[in-house]
N, C-alpha and C positions, 0 to 999 in steps of 0.2 A: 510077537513083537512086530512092531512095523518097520519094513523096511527103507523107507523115504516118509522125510518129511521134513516141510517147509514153512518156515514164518516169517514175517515182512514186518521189519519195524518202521515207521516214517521217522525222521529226524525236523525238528521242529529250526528252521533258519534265523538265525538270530537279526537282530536291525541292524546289526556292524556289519554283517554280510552283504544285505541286503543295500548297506550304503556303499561299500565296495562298486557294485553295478554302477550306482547314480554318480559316483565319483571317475570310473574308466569311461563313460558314457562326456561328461563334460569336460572331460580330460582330453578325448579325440577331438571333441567340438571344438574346443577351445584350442587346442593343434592346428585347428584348417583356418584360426584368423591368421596364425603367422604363418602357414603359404600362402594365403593371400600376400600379407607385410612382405616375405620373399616376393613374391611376382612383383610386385607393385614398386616395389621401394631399395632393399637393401637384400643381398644374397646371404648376409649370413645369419636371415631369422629364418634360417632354414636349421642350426641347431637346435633354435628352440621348438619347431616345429615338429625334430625327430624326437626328443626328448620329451614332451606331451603325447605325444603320439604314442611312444614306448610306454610311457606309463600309464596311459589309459587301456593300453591295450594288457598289460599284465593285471590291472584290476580286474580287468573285466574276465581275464582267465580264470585268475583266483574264486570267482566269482561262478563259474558255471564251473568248475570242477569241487562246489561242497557239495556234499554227502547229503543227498534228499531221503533216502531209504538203504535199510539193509537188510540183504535177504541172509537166513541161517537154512541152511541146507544139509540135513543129518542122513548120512546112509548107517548103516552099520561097520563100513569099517572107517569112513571120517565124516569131520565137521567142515562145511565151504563158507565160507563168508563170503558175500558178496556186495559190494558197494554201488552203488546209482547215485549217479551227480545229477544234478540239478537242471543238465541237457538232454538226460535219459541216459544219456551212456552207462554201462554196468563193467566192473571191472571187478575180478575176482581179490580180496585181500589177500585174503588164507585158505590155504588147505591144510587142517588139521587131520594128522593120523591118529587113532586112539593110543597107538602104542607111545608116541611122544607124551601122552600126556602124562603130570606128576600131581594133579590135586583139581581138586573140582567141587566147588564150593561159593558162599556168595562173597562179597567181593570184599576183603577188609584193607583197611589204610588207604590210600590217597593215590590217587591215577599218575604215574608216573609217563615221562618222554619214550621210553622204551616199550611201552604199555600199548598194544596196538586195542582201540576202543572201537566198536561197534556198539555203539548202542546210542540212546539219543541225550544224556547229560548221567554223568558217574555217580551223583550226588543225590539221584534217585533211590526209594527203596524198591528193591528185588534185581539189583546189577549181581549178575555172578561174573565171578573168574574162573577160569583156566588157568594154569599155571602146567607151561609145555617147557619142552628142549630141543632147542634147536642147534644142535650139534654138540657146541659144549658150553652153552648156554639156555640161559631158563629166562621165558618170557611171558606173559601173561595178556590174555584177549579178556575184554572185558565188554560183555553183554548181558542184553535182557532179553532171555527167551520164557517163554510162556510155561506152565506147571508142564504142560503133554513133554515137552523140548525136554524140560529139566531131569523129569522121570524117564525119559528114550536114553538122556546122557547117562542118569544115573545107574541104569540098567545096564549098558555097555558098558561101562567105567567100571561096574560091581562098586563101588561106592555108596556112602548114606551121604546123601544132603542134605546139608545144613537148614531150614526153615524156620527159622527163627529170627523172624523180623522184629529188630528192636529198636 
């Protein structure tokens, strides 16, 4: 069995996102006519100036922290997920232990808010789930890793996977 092993999904960026950027980008621009209007004119288009400013700058946050890539990281005693934004940054989601886990299989019913997703849209076929506990609760990671990943899980987990793509 192997003991490391790694796979890299890309996550494909949507046009909402991507308008996000264009949106905190002329949102600042459009902040530096009224410090101008301040310098020039009246002291209090310096609210509007703060408030443009503010919100161009959380789009543009929003904006370089989506999820460009996710790496699945298998040793034999857990699973890492790891997340890459859009600026390169990598930031670890999950470290999965095998012993938390309670079912491992491909992914049924609809991606819930509690649902932590790696993978690149849930709506794909071949997403599996995890279904883990985290303390006294049960939570579910939802990826697509590749046949080698599935069978490495399956092998550690001693479970049969489900392959039956319908």
């Amino acid at each position: 069995m192997t003991e490391q092993y790694s796979q890299t999904v890309e996550v494909a960026v949507s046009s909402k996102v991507k308008a996000w950027q264009w949106i905190g980008i002329a949102s600042v621009l459009f902040s530096l006519g009224f410090l101008m209007l301040t310098i020039f004119l009246k002291w209090y288009f310096v609210f509007a100036f703060l408030v443009l400013l503010a919100i161009g700058i959380v789009y543009i946050h929003f904006y370089n922290t989506t999820a460009k890539e996710y790496t699945y990281a298998f040793s034999t005693k857990r699973l890492v997920i790891v997340k890459k934004d859009l600026m390169g940054k990598q930031r670890r989601i999950l470290m999965l232990m095998y012993e938390d886990v309670l079912n491992f299989g491909l992914m049924d019913g609809l991606a819930d808010d509690g649902d932590v997703v790696a993978c690149n849209a849930t709506n794909e076929c071949g997403v599996y789930q995890i279904v883990y506990k985290e303390g006294e609760q049960t939570h579910r990671l939802l990826f697509s890793p590749d046949d080698y990943m599935c069978a490495l899980l399956g092998e550690v987990l001693n479970m049969q996977v489900n392959r039956d793509y319908e």
